[in-house]
C-alpha positions as CSV (number, residue, x, y, z in Angstrom):
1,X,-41.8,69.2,-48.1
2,X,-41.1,71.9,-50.4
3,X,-38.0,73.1,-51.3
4,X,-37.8,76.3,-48.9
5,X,-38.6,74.4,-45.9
6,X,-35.9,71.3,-46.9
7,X,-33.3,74.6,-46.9
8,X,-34.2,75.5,-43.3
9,X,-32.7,71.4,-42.4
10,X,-28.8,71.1,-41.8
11,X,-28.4,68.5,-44.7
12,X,-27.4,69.6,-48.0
13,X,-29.8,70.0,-50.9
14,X,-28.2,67.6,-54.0
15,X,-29.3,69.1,-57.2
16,X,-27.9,67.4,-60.1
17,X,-27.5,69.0,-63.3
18,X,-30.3,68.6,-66.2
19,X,-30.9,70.3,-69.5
20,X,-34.0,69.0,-70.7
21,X,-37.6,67.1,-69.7
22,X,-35.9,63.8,-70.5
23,X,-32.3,64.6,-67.9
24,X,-35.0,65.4,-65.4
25,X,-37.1,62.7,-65.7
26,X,-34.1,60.4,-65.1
27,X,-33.1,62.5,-62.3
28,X,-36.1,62.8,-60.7
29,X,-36.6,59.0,-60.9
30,X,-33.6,58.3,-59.6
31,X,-34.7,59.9,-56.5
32,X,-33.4,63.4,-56.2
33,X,-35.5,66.1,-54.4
34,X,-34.2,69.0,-56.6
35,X,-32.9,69.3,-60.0
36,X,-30.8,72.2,-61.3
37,X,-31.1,73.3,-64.7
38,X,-28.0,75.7,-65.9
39,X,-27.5,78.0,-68.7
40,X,-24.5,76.4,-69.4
41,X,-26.2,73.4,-70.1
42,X,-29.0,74.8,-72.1
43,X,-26.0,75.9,-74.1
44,X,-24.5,73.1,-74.6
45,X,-27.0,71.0,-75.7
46,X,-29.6,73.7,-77.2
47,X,-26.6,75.8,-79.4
48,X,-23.8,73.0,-79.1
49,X,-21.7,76.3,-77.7
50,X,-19.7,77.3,-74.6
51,X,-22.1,79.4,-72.1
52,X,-20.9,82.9,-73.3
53,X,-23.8,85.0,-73.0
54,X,-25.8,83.8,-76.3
55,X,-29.1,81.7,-74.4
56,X,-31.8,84.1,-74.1
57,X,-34.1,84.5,-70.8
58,X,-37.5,82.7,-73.2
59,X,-35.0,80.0,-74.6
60,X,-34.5,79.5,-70.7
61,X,-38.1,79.6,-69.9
62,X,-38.8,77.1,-73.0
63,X,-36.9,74.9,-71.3
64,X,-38.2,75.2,-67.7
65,X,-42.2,74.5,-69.5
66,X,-40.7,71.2,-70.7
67,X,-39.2,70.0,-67.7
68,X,-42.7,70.9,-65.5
69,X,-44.5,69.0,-68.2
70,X,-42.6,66.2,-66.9
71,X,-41.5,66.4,-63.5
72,X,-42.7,67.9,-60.1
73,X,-39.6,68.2,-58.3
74,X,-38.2,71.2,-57.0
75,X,-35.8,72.4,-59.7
76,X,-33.6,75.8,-59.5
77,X,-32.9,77.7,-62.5
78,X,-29.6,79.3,-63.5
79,X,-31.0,82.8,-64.7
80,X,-27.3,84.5,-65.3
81,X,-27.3,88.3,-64.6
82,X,-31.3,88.3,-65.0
83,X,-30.9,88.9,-68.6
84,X,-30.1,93.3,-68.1
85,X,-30.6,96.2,-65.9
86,X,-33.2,95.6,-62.7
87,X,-36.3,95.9,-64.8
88,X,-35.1,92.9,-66.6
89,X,-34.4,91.2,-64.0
90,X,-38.2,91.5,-62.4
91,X,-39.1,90.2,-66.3
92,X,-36.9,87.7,-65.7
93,X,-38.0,86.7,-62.4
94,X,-41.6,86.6,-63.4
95,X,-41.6,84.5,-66.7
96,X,-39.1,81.7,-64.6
97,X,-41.5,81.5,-61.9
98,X,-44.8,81.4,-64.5
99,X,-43.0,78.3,-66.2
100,X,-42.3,76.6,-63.3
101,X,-39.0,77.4,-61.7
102,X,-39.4,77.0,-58.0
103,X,-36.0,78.8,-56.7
104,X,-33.6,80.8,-59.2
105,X,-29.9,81.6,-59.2
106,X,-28.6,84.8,-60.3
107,X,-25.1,86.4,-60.8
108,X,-23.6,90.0,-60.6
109,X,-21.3,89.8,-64.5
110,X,-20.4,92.4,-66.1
111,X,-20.8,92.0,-70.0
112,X,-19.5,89.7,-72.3
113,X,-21.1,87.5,-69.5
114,X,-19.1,83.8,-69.7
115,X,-20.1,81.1,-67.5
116,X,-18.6,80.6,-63.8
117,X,-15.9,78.3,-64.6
118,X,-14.4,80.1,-67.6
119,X,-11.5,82.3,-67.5
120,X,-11.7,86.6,-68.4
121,X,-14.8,87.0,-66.4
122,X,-15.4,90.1,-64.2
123,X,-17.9,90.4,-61.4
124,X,-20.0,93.6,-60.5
């Protein structure tokens, strides 16, 4: 069942958290049907840094390759604020779905852009 028609069912979707091939591959043997991957984890195990804004869109993509080299499950793919203006954003969407992202999330944040559960962040 893909991931589009499990969203259409009444029972929720558990996506646990990963930040590289080896998270996923635990995940994904454990059983889970979809695996998120967040810039806020890329952050802080890629830069060892808080998720303010400094993981790029192909850092993001890098890391999408390397989990599909491992895993076939469904996996959604924090993509922030699409990385600019609209045009970006269609970049954006394009490269994630070339590496292998098979849903995407994306935020309306003014810049500095932080991460969701920081403090001093503004939304559009």
């Amino acid at each position: 069942m893909t991931l589009k028609q499990r969203l259409t069912e009444k029972a929720p979707v558990v996506a646990p958290g990963i930040y590289d091939a080896l998270t996923a591959s635990i995940a994904a043997a454990a059983g889970f049907e979809a695996l998120y991957l967040s810039g806020a984890a890329i952050a802080y195990t890629r830069l060892g840094r808080s998720d303010i804004g400094l993981v790029s869109m192909n850092e993001v993509a890098d890391v999408i390759t390397l989990v599909r080299d491992r895993v076939p499950t469904a996996l959604i793919v924090d993509a922030d604020n699409g990385y600019g203006n609209a045009l970006n954003v269609q970049r954006t969407v394009r490269l994630f779905e070339r590496a292998g992202a098979t849903a995407i999330q994306l935020e309306d944040q003014t810049l500095p852009k932080r991460c969701g559960h920081l403090q001093d962040k503004s939304l559009v």
